[in-house]
N, C-alpha and C positions, 0 to 999 in steps of 0.2 A: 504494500500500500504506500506507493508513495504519490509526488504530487499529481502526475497523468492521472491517479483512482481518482485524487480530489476533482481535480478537473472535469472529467469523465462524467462525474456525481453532480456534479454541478450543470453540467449541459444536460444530459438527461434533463434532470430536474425542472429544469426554465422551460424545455420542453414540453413533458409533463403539465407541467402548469398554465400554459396555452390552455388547454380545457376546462380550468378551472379560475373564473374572471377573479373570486373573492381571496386567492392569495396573497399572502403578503411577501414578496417577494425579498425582501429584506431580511424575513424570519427566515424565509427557506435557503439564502444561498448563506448566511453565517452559518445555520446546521450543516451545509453539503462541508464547508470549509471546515466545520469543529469534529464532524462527527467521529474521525476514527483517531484524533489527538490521541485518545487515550493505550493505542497503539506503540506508541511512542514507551509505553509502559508495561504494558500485556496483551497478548492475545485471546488468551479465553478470558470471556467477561468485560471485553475493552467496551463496551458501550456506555456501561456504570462506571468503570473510571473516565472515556470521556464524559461524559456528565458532568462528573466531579472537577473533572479539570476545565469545561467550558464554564460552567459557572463561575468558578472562582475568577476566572479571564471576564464574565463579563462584568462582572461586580468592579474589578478593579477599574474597568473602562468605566464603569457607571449607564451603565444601558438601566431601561427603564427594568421595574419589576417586574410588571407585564412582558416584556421583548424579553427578557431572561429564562423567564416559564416557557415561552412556547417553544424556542428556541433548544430547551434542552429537554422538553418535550419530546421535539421531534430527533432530540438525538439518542435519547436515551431509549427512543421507540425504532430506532432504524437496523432490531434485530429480531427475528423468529418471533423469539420467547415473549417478548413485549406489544408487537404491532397489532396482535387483535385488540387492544384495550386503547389502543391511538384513538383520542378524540378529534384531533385536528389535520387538517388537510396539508397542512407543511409536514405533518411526520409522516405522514400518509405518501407523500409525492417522494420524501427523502428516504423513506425505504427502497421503494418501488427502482427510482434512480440507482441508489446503492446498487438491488440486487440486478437491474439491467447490465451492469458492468460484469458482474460476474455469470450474467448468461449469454452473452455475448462469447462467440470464439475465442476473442483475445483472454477476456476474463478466464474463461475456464481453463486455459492454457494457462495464465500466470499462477490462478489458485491450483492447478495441477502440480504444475513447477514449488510451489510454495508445499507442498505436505510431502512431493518425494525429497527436498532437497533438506526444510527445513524439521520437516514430523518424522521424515525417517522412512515414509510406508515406500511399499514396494509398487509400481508405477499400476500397473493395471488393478489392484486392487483400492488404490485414490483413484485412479479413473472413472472405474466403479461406484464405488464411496460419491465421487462429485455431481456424477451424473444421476445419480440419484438424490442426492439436494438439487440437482437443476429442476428436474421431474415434480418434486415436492415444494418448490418455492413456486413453481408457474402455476401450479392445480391447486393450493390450496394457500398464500400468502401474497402475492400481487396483489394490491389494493385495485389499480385500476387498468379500465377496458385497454387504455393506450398504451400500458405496462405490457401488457398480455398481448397485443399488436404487435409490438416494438422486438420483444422478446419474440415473439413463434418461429420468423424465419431463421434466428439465430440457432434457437435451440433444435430446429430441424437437422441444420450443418455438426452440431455437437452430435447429436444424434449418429450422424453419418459415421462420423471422425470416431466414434467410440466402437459402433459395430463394427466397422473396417480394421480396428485396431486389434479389437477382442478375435477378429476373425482369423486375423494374421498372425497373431501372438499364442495362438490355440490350434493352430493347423499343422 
């Protein structure tokens, strides 16, 4: 995750939000920028240390009370475990954004690279492993119709790239 994700998170996102006139777009591209800070720190769980770390970042700027809450709202919501209970439409978008990045080609190919290189697993079986959170994030956590647009042709190509590989790698 470095800054191309953020980038990445951020275009989606503005994206995204074309659809949705009542955004505040201010809330939503500070979360694309905060959200995975807490990375910087840990990876399992990095959503509640970012959290922790955006807040304190926005307190010291002095943003309002209100822009502080939503903001870390939608960061504290841009994982699995959290996004059904998202009340607002910037956590909603900065999930969505989030996970378009990693079901995208490129993404699943970095988070591929990221568990053989960094978790240790043996390659076809995180292949396995991701392509099956891809499957599980499109069918049951995309918040929105444009997410699920955006995604389908991608995760067709993953699709491909995974049976072609298992085919090859088993034959």
């Amino acid at each position: 995750h470095d800054w191309s994700h953020i980038e990445a998170v951020r275009k989606n996102a503005l994206e995204l939000a074309k659809d949705f006139t009542s955004t505040n777009l201010k809330i939503l591209e500070a979360a694309c920028y905060l959200h995975d800070i807490g990375r910087s720190v840990k990876d399992e769980g990095h959503p509640q240390e970012s959290n922790r770390i955006a807040t304190l970042y926005l307190k010291k700027i002095r943003l309002e009370r209100e822009e502080i809450k939503a903001i870390t709202e939608a960061v504290i919501s841009h994982d699995k475990s959290a996004i059904k209970s998202a009340a607002t439409a910037e956590a909603k978008l900065l999930f969505d954004a989030d996970k378009l990045e990693i079901l995208s080609v490129y993404g699943f190919l970095r988070v591929l690279i990221f568990l053989v290189e960094e978790r240790k697993m043996d390659i076809l079986p995180a292949m396995n492993f991701l392509w099956e959170y891809v499957q599980d994030v499109r069918k049951n956590y995309l918040q929105t119709q444009t997410a699920k647009r955006l995604a389908d042709p991608q995760i067709k190509l993953i699709h491909q790239l995974v049976s072609k590989t298992n085919h090859w790698i088993n034959r």
